[in-house]
Each structure stands twice: as C-alpha cells, then as structure tokens.
C-alpha positions as a Markdown table, in Angstrom:
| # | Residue | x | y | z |
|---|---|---|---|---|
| 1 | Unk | -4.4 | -49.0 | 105.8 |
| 2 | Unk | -1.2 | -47.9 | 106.3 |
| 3 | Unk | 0.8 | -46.4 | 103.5 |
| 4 | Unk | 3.4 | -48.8 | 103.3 |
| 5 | Unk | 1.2 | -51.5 | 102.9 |
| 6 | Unk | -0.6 | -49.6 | 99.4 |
| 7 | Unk | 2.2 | -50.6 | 97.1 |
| 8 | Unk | 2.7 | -53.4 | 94.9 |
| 9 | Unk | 5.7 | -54.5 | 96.6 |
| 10 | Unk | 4.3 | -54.4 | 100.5 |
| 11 | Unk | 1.7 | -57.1 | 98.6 |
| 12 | Unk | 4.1 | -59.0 | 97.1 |
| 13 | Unk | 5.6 | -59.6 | 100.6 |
| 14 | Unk | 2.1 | -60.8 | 101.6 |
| 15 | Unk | 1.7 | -63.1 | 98.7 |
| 16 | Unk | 5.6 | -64.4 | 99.3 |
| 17 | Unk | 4.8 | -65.2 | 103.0 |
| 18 | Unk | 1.7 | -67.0 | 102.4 |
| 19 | Unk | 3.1 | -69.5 | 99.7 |
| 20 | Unk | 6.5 | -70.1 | 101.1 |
| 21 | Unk | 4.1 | -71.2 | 104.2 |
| 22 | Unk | 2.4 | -73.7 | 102.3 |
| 23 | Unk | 5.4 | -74.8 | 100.3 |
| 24 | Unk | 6.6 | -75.0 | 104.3 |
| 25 | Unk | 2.8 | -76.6 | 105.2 |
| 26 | Unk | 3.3 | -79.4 | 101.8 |
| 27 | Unk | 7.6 | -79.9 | 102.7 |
| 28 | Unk | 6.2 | -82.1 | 105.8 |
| 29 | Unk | 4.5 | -84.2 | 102.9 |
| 30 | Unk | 6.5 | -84.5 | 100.0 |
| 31 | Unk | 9.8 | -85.0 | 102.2 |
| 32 | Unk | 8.4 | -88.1 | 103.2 |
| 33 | Unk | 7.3 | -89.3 | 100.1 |
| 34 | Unk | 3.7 | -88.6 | 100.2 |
| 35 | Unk | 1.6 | -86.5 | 98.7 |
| 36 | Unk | -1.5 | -84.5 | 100.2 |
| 37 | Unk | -5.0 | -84.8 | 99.8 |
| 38 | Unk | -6.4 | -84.7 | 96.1 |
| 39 | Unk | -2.8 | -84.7 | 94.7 |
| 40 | Unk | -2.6 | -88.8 | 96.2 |
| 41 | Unk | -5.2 | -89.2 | 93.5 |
| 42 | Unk | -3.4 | -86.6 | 91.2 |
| 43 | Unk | 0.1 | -88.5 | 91.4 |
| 44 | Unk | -1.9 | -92.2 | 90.8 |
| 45 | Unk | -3.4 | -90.7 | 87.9 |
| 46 | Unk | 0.2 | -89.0 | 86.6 |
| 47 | Unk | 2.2 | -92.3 | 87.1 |
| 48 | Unk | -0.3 | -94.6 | 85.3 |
| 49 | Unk | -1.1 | -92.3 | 82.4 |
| 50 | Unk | -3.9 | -90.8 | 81.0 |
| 51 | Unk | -4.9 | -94.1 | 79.1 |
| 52 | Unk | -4.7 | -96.5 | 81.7 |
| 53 | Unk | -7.4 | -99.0 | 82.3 |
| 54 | Unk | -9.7 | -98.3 | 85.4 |
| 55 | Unk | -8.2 | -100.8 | 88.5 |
| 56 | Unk | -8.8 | -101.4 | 92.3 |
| 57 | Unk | -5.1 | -98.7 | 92.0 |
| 58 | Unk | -6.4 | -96.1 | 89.7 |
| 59 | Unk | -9.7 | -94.9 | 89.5 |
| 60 | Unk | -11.7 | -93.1 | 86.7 |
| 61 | Unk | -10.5 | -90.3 | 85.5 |
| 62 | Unk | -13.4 | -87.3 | 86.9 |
| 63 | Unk | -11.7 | -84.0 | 85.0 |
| 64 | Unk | -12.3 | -82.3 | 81.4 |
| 65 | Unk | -9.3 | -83.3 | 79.0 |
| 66 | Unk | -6.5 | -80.9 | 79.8 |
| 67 | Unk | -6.2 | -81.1 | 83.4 |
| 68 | Unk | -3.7 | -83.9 | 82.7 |
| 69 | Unk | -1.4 | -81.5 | 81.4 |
| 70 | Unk | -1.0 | -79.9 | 85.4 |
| 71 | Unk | -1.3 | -83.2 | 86.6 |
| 72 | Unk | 1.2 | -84.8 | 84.6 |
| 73 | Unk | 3.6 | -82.1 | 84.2 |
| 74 | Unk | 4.9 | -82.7 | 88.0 |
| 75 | Unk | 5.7 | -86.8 | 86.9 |
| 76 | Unk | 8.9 | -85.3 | 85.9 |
| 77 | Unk | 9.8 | -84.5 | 89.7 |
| 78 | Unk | 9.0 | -88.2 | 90.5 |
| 79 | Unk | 6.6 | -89.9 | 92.2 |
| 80 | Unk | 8.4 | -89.3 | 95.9 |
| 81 | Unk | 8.4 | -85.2 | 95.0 |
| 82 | Unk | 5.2 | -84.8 | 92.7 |
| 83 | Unk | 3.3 | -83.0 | 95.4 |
| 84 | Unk | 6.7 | -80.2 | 95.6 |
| 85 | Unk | 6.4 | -79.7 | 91.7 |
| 86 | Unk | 2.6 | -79.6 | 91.8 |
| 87 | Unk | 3.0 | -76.9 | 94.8 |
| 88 | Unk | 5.7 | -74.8 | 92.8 |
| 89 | Unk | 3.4 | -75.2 | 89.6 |
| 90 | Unk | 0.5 | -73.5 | 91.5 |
| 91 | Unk | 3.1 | -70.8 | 92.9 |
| 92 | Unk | 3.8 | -70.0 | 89.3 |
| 93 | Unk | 0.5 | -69.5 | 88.0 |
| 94 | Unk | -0.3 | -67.6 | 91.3 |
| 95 | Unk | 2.5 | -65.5 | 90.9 |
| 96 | Unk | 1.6 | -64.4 | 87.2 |
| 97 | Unk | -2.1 | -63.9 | 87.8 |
| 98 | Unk | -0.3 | -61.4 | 90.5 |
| 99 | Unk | 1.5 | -59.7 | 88.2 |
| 100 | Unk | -1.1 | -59.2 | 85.9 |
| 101 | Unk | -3.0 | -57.6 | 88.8 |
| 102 | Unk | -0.6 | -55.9 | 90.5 |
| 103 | Unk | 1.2 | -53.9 | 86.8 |
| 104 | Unk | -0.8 | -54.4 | 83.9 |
| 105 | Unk | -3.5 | -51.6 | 85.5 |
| 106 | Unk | -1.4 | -48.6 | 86.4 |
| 107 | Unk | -3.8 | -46.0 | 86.4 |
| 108 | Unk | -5.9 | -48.1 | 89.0 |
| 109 | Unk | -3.0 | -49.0 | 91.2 |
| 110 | Unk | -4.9 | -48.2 | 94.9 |
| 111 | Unk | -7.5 | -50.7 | 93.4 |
| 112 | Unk | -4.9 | -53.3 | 92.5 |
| 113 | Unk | -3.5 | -53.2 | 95.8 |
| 114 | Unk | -6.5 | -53.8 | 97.5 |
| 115 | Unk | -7.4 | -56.2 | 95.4 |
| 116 | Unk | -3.8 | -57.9 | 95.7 |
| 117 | Unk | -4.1 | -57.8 | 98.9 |
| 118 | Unk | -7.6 | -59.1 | 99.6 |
| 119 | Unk | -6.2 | -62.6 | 97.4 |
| 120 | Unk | -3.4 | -62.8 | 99.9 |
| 121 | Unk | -5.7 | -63.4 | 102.4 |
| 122 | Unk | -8.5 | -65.1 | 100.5 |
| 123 | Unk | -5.7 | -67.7 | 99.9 |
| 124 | Unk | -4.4 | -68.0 | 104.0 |
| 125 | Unk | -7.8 | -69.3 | 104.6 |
| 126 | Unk | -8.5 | -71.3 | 101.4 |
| 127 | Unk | -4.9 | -72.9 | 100.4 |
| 128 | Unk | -5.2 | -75.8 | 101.8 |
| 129 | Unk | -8.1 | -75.9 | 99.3 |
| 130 | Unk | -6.5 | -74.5 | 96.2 |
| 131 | Unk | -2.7 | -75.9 | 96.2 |
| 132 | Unk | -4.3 | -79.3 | 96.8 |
| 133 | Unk | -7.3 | -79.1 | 94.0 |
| 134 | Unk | -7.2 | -78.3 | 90.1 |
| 135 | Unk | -9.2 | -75.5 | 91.6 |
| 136 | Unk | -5.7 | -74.0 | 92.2 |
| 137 | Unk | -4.3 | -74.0 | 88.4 |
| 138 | Unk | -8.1 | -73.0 | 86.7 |
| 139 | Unk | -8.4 | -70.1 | 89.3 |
| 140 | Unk | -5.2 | -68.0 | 88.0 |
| 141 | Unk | -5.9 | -68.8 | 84.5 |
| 142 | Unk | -10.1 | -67.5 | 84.9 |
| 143 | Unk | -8.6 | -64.2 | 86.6 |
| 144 | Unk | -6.1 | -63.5 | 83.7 |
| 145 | Unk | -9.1 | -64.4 | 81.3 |
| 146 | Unk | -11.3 | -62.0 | 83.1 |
| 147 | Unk | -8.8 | -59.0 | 82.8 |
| 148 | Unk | -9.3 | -59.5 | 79.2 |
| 149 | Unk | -12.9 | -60.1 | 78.7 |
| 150 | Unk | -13.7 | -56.9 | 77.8 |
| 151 | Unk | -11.2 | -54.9 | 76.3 |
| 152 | Unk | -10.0 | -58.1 | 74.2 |
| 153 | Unk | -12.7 | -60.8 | 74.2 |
| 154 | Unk | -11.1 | -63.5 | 72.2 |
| 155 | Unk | -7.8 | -63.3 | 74.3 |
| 156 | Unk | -10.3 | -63.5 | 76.9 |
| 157 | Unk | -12.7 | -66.4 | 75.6 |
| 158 | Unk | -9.7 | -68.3 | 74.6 |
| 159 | Unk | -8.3 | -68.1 | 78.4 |
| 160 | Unk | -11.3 | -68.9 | 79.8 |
| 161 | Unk | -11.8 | -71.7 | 77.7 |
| 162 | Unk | -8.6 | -73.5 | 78.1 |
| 163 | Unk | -9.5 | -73.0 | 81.6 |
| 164 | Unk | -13.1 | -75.0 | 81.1 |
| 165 | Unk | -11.2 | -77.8 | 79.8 |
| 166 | Unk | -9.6 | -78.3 | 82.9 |
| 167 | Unk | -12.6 | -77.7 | 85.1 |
| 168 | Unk | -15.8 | -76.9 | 84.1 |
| 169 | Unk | -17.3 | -73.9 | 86.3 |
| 170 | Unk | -15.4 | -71.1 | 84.1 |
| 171 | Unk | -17.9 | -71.8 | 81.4 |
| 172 | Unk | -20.0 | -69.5 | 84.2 |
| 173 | Unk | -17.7 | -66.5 | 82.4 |
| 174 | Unk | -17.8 | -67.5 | 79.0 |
| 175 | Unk | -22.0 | -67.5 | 79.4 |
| 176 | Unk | -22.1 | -63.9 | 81.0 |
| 177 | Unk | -19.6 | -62.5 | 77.9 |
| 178 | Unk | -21.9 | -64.1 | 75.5 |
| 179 | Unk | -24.9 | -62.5 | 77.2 |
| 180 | Unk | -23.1 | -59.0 | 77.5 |
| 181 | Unk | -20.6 | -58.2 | 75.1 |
| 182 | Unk | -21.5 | -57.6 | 71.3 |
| 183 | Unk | -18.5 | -59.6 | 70.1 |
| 184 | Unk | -20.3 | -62.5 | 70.9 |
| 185 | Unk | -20.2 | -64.5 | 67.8 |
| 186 | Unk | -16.5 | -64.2 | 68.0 |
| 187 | Unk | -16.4 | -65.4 | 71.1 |
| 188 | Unk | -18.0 | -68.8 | 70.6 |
| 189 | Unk | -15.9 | -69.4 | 67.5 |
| 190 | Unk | -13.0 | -68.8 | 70.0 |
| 191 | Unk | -14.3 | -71.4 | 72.3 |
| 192 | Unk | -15.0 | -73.8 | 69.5 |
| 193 | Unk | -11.3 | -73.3 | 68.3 |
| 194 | Unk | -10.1 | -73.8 | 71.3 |
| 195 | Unk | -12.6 | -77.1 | 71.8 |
| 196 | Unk | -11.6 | -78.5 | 68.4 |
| 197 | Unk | -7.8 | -78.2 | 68.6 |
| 198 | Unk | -8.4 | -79.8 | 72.2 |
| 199 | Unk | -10.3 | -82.7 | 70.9 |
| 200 | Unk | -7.7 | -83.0 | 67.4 |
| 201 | Unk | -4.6 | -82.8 | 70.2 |
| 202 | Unk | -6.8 | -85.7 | 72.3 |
| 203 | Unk | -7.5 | -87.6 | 68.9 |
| 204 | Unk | -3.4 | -87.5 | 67.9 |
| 205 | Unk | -2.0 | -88.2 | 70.7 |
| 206 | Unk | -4.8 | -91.3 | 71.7 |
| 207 | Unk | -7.4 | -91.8 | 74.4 |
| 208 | Unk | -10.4 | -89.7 | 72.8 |
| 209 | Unk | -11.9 | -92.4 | 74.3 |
| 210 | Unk | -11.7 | -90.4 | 77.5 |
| 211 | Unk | -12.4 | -87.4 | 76.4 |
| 212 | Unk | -16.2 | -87.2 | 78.2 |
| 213 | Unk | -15.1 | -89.3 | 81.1 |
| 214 | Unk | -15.5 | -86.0 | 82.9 |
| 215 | Unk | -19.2 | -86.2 | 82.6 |
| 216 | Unk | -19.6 | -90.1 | 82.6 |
| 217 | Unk | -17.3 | -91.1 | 85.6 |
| 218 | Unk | -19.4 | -88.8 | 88.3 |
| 219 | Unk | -20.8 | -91.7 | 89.6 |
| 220 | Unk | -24.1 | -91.8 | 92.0 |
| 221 | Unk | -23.9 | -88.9 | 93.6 |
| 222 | Unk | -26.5 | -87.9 | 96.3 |
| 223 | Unk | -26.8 | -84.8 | 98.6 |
| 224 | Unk | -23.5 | -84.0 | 99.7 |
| 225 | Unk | -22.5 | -83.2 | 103.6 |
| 226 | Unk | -21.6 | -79.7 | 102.7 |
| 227 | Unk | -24.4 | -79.1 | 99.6 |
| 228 | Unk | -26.5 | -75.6 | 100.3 |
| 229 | Unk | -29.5 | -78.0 | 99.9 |
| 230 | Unk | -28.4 | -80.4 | 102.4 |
| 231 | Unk | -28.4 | -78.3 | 105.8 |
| 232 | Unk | -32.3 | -79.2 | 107.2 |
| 233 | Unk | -30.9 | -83.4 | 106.9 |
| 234 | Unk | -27.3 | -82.1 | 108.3 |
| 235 | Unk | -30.1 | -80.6 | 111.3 |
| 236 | Unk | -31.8 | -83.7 | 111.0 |
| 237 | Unk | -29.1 | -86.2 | 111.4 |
| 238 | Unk | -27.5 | -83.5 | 114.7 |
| 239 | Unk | -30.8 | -83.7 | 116.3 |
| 240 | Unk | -31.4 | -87.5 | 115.1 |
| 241 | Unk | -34.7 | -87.0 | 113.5 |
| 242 | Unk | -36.4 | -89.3 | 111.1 |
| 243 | Unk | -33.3 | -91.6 | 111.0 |
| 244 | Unk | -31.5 | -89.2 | 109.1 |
| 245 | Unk | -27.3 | -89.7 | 109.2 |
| 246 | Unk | -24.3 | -88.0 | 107.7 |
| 247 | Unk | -22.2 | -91.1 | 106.3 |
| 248 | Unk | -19.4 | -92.1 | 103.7 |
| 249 | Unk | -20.3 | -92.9 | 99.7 |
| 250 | Unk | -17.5 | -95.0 | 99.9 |
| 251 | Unk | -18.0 | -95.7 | 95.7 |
| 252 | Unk | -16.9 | -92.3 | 95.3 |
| 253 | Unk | -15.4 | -91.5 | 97.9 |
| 254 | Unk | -17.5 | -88.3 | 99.4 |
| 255 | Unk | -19.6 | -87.6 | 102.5 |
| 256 | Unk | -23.0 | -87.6 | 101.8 |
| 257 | Unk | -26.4 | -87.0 | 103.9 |
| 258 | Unk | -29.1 | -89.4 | 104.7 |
| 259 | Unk | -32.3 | -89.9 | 105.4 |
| 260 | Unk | -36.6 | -88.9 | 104.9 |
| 261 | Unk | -36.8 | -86.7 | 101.1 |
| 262 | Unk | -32.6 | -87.4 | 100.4 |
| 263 | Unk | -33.0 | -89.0 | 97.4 |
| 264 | Unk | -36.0 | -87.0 | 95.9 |
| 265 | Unk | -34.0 | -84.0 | 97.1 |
| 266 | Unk | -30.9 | -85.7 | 95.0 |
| 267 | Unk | -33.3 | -85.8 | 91.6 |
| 268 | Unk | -34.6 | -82.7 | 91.8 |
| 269 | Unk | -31.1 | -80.8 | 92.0 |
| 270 | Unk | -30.1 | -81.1 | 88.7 |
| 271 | Unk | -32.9 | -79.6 | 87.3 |
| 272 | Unk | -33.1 | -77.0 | 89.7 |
| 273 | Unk | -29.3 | -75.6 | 88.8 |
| 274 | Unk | -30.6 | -75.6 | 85.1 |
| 275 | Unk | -33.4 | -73.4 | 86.1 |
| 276 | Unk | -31.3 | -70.8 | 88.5 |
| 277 | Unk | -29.0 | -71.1 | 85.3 |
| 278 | Unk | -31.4 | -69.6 | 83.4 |
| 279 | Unk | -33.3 | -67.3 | 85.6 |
| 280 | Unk | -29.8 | -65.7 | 86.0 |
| 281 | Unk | -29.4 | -65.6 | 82.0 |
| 282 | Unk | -32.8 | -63.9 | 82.2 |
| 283 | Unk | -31.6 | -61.5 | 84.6 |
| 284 | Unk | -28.5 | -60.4 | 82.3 |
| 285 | Unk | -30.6 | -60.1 | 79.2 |
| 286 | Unk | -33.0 | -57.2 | 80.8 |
| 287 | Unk | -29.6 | -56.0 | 82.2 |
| 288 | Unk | -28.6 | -55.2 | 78.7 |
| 289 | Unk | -31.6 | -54.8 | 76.9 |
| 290 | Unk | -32.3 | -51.9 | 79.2 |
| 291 | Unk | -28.9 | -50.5 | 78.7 |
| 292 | Unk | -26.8 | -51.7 | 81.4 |
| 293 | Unk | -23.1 | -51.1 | 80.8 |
| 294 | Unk | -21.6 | -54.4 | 79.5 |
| 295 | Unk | -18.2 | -54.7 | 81.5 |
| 296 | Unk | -19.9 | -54.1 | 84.7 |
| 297 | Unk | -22.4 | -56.7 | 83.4 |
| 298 | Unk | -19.7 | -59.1 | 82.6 |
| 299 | Unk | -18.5 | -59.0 | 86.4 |
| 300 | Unk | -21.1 | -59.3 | 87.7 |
| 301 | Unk | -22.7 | -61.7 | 85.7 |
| 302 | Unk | -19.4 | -64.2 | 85.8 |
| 303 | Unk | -20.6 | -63.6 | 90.1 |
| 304 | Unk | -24.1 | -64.5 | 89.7 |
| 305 | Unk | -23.5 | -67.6 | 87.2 |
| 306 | Unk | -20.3 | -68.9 | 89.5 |
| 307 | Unk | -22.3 | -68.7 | 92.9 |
| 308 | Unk | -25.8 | -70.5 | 91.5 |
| 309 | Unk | -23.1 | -73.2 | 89.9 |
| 310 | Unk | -22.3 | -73.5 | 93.6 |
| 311 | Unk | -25.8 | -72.4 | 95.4 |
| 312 | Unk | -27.7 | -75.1 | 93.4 |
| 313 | Unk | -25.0 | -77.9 | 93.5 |
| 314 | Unk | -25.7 | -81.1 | 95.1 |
| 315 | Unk | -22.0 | -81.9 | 95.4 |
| 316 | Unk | -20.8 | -78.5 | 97.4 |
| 317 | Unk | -17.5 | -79.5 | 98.0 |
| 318 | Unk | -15.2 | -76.6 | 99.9 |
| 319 | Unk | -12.9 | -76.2 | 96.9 |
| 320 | Unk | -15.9 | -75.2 | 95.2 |
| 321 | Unk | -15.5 | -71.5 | 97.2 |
| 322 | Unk | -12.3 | -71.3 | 94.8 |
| 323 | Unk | -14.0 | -70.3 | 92.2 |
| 324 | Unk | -15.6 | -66.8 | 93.5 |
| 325 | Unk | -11.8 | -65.4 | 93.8 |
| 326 | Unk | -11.2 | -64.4 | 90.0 |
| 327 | Unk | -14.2 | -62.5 | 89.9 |
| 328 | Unk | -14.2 | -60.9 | 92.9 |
| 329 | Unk | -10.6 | -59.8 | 92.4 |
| 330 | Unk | -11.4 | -58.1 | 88.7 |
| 331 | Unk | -14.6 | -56.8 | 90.5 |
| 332 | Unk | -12.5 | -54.7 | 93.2 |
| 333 | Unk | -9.9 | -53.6 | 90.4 |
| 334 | Unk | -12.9 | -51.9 | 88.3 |
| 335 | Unk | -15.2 | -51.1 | 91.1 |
| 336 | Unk | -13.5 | -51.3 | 94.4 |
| 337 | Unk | -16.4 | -49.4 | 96.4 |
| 338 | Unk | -19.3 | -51.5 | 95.1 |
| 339 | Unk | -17.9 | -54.5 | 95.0 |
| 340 | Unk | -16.7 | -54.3 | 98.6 |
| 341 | Unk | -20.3 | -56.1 | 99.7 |
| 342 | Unk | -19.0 | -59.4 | 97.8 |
| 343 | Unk | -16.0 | -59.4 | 98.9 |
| 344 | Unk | -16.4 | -59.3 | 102.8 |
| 345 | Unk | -18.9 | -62.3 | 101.9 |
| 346 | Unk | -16.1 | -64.5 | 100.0 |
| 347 | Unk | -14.0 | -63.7 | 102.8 |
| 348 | Unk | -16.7 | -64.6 | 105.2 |
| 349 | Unk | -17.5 | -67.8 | 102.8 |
| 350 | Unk | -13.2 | -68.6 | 102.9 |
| 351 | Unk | -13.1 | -67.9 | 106.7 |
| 352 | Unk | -16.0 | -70.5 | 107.2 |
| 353 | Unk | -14.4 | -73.2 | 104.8 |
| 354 | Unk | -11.4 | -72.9 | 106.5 |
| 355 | Unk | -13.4 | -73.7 | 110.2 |
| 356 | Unk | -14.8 | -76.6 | 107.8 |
| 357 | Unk | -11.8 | -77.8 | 106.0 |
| 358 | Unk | -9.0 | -78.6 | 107.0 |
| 359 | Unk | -9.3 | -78.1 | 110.8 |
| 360 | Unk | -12.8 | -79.6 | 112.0 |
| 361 | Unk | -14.1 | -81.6 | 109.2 |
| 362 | Unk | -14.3 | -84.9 | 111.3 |
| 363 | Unk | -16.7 | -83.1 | 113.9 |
| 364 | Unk | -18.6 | -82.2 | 111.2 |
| 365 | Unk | -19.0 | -85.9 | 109.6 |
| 366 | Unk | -19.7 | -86.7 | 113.0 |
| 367 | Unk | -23.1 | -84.0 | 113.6 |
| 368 | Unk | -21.6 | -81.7 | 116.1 |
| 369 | Unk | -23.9 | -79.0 | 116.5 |
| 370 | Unk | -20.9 | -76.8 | 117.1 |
| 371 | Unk | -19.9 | -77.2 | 112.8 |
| 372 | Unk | -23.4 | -77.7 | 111.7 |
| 373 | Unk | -23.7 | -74.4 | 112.9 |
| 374 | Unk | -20.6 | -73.1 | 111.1 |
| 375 | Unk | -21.5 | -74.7 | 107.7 |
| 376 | Unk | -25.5 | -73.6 | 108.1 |
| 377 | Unk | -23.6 | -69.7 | 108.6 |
| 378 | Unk | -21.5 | -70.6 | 105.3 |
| 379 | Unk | -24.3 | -71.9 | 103.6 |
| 380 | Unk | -26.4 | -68.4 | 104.3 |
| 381 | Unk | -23.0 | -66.4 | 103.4 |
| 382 | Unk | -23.2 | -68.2 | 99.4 |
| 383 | Unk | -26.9 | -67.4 | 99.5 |
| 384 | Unk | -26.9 | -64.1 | 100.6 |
| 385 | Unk | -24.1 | -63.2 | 98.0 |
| 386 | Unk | -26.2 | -64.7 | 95.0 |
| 387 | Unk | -29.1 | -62.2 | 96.5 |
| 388 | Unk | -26.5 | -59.3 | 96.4 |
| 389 | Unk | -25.4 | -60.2 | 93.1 |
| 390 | Unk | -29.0 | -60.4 | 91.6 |
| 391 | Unk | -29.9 | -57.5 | 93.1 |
| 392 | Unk | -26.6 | -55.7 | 91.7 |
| 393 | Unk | -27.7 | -56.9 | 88.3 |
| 394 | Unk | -31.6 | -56.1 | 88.6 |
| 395 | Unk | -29.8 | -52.2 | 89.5 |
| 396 | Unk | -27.5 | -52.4 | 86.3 |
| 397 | Unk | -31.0 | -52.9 | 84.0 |
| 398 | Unk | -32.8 | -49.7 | 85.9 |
| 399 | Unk | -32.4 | -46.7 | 83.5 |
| 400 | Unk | -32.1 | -45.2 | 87.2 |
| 401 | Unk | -29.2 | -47.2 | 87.8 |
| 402 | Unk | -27.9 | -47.0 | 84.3 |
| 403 | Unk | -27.7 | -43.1 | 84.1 |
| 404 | Unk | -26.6 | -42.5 | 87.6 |
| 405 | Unk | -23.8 | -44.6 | 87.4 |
| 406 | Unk | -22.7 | -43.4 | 83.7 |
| 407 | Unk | -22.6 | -39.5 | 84.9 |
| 408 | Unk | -20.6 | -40.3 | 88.0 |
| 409 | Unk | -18.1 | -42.5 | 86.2 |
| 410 | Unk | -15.0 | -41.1 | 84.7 |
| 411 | Unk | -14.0 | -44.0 | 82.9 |
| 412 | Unk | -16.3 | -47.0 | 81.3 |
| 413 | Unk | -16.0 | -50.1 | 83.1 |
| 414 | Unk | -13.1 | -52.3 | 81.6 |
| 415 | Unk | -10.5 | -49.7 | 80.7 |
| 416 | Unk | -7.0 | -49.8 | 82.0 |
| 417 | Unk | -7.5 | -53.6 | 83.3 |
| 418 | Unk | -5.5 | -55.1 | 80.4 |
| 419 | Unk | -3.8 | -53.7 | 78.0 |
C-alpha cells in the first residue's frame, strides 16, 4: 500500500467518496419524494407514530423500543425528505465511529488505517444494505462499544446495550464480555440500568404496550431464501426436485423456500441457534478457564456469537452481514495480522451480498443456477468464518497458544484502543 494512502486523512477521503455516493445513489429517491427500501416502511412507521394502531397502512412494529428514536428523528425533515435525513443520520454516526478509529488509538495508527480502510470498502459493497436498514445506526454504535469493552466495560456494556435496544444481535458482545472479563457483575447491572430507564422512558412517555412487539410481531416465519440452512431446497427448487419452489410470504413480506422437510427444517432452527449459542459459550469458558487472555477473548468471542446468530438463523436476510463489521474492525486494530483471515472472509461474505442484493436478487427469487451458486459460495464463506473463529478460540484456551502469544506480545490486548 502506498504511503499516501496509510494516513488518516488518505482514509478519510475514502470514507467521504463512498457516502457522498450514496447520499448521490439515495438523491435519485428522496428528490422525488420517495424513500428507498426499508426506510418506505421506516417513514410509515415515523409519520403514524409509535402508538398507532396496526392498519392495511401501517404494519406492526418488528424492532426493540429505541429504534424509533432513528426512525423518528428524520419526521422532522418531512415525509417527502425523510429518506435524506435518515441518509445524513447514518453519515453522522459513520463518521464518529471513524473518528474513534482513526484518533482515539495513536500508538496503533498503521492498524487504524487498515482498519479504516478495510470499512471503506466493506461499506461500497454493503451500503445499499446499511444506509437502508437499522443495521446502519446499531453498527457504529456496537464498534464504539467495542473499543471500550475492555479497558472501560461499563462505558462499553452501556453502548452495547443502547445498541440491543435498537436491534438485538449486539447482545452477541454483551454475552462474550460477560464470559471474559472479570467486571462482569458490573456489566449486567449496566445493561439492567440501561434496560430499566428504557422501559421507565417507554412507561412515561406511553405505549409500554409495545414494548415486546419486537418479539411478538415476527410473524410465521419459515426457511428464508437466503437462510445458511436453506441452500439444499434453494438446489432443490433450481433443479425442480420434489416440488420444491422459492416463493413470496406475502404476510410478512419475505422470500421464503418450499418444499419436502421445509417446515420440519423451520421447527428445528430455533432450537438449533440455542444450542450453537451455547456450544460457543462453552468454547469461551475453557478459553478462559485455561488462561486465555480476556480482550483477545472478547473479540473474538463477539465473532463467534455474531456469525452463529447469523449461521443458525432461519431468516438470513443480507443486512444480517452488517453485523460482522464492528468486530472485525476492533479485531484488525488489536491484532491486524491474525485477524486478517476474518477479514478477507467478511469481505468475501460483503462482495457476495452485494452479487445478491441489490443487483441480482430477482434472478435469485427466480432459481437461476447462476445466483444459487453465488449465495451457496456466501453461505460456505459465513460457515467457514464461524470454523475460523472457533478454532481461533479453541487456540486462545491452549496453554501452547496462551504462552506463545503472551511472550511475543509487547502490549496486552486492549490497550491504546480507547482511552
């Protein structure tokens, strides 16, 4: 890499480029009035408030509590430019979460800047994703929460917390800095603050009513198109055995697969992610009880937990790949050699998505062989980065491992990331 490009300021060029593109990509949008993808269903939600009755115009509210806070905050652009406020409100968070990276480390600078960099282009292949999804405000929030987890683990647990109340998978951190740190006890009273003056604000300000719509308003959900479990009916349905079909859930508006097993498949799933939930636990626990060090078991952990919550899913849906970024990003910062593995895979995994969503999804929905080929190669990208990562974590609980890595460090993991 050229010189040039290993400052701070060559990737804050990159990161300007790519978001004035999609502000550029989301102008064609909102200067007509509309909005794009999930942010149609964002702006319904904003203009009718967070109390209003379910109707054939407004559906049920599907998010934890405080996502209305980013969905409402653009209503005060109006309903013809929500979707440029909620574009410059993913900017800002973006922007800070790049700061943090880029000058709150200064004694890993190199590392930031590949780091920084590696975003910049995680984000080109995944924005239509994240500036469209709550994906895109939760992600910023996780990484900033990250960069505290060990050095200051209520800051952290309080960040990661806010950020489970707007979507759910950052709970995957909070687990691994119970598991690993010792300050655990104060970091579950964190989250329990942090739940209780959510549910008080909820209760003051009306509609605790709602408050686990998140969980109730799923609806049935079967084996979704892009679901790791779903590619032998995706096969199926391309080489049109057994009846099997790729076909719209119309109720809740996903593409779902059908056919011979589906629905068994379907039951089984949710048990099946409680059980790779914890196995992984497991795996963390003989991490530290045979003397792992507890950042690097933090990172990786947050890895391991994030990729079975999307490994073992039955939902699967792209914007789900949004939620490896924070982790990978805080992994390169404290360990940019080991943790280059992961992070050709999530770029791997973004490039994939992108082929998926948004440029041949309809081909896909439609069993070409072509895109049932791409997602199967996505598919065995996630798995083979939950291997990785279990492996990474079995090596962290060998004394081998353990002592090897502790005389070659020069500093423990952790140190330097936030101050």
């Amino acid at each position: 890499m050229s010189p040039r490009l290993l400052r701070p300021a060559a990737v804050w060029c990159g990161f300007a480029v790519v978001h004035v593109y999609f502000l550029g990509w989301m102008a064609s949008f909102f200067l007509h009035g509309w909005a794009f993808s999930d942010t149609e269903q964002y702006r319904e939600w904003a203009m009718a408030g967070y109390n209003a009755p379910v109707s054939d115009a407004v559906s049920p509210w599907v998010y934890p509590v405080l996502a209305q806070v980013p969905i409402m905050l653009p209503r005060l652009a109006g309903h013809d430019l929500y979707l440029l406020a909620w574009t410059l409100v993913i900017t800002a968070l973006n922007a800070v979460a790049m700061w943090f990276l880029l000058h709150r480390a200064p004694d890993r600078q190199r590392a930031a800047v590949v780091a920084g960099w590696w975003w910049v282009v995680f984000t080109a292949f995944t924005g239509y994703l994240s500036f469209a999804r709550v994906e895109g405000v939760a992600a910023p929030i996780v990484f900033v929460g990250l960069l505290y987890a060990v050095r200051r683990p209520v800051v952290g647990a309080a960040l990661l917390s806010v950020a489970t109340w707007i979507k759910v998978w950052p709970a995957a951190a909070l687990l691994a800095m119970v598991i690993a740190l010792r300050e655990r006890v104060r970091i579950v009273v964190t989250g329990l603050v942090v739940s209780a003056l959510v549910v008080g604000g909820v209760l003051v300000l009306g509609g605790i009513e709602h408050i686990a719509d998140f969980l109730l308003n799923q609806g049935s959900r079967g084996m979704q198109l892009e679901a790791t479990f779903s590619v032998p009916w995706v096969w199926a349905a391309v080489l049109g055995v057994g009846g099997s079909r790729i076909a719209d859930n119309t109720a809740i508006n996903s593409t779902e697969v059908y056919g011979p097993g589906v629905q068994t498949m379907a039951g089984l799933m949710q048990p099946l992610l409680l059980v790779a939930v914890a196995v992984a636990a497991a795996l963390l626990v003989r991490a530290l009880r045979r003397g792992a060090d507890r950042g690097r078991l933090v990172y990786a952990g947050t890895l391991l937990l994030t990729t079975v919550l999307i490994v073992f899913n039955k939902v699967g849906s792209p914007q789900f790949m949004v939620w490896l970024a924070p982790v990978v990003m805080v992994g390169l910062l404290h360990d940019r050699v080991r943790w280059r593995t992961p992070a050709w895979l999530v770029l791997g995994i973004a490039a994939t998505t992108f082929v998926i969503y948004p440029l041949f999804y309809t081909p896909l929905i439609h069993a070409n062989p072509v895109m049932a080929a791409v997602l199967t190669v996505r598919n065995v990208l996630l798995v083979a980065l939950l291997v990785w990562t279990a492996r990474r974590i079995w090596q962290l609980g060998s004394r081998a491992a353990v002592d090897a890595e502790a005389s070659g460090r020069r500093r423990p993991a952790g140190r330097g990331l936030a101050a």
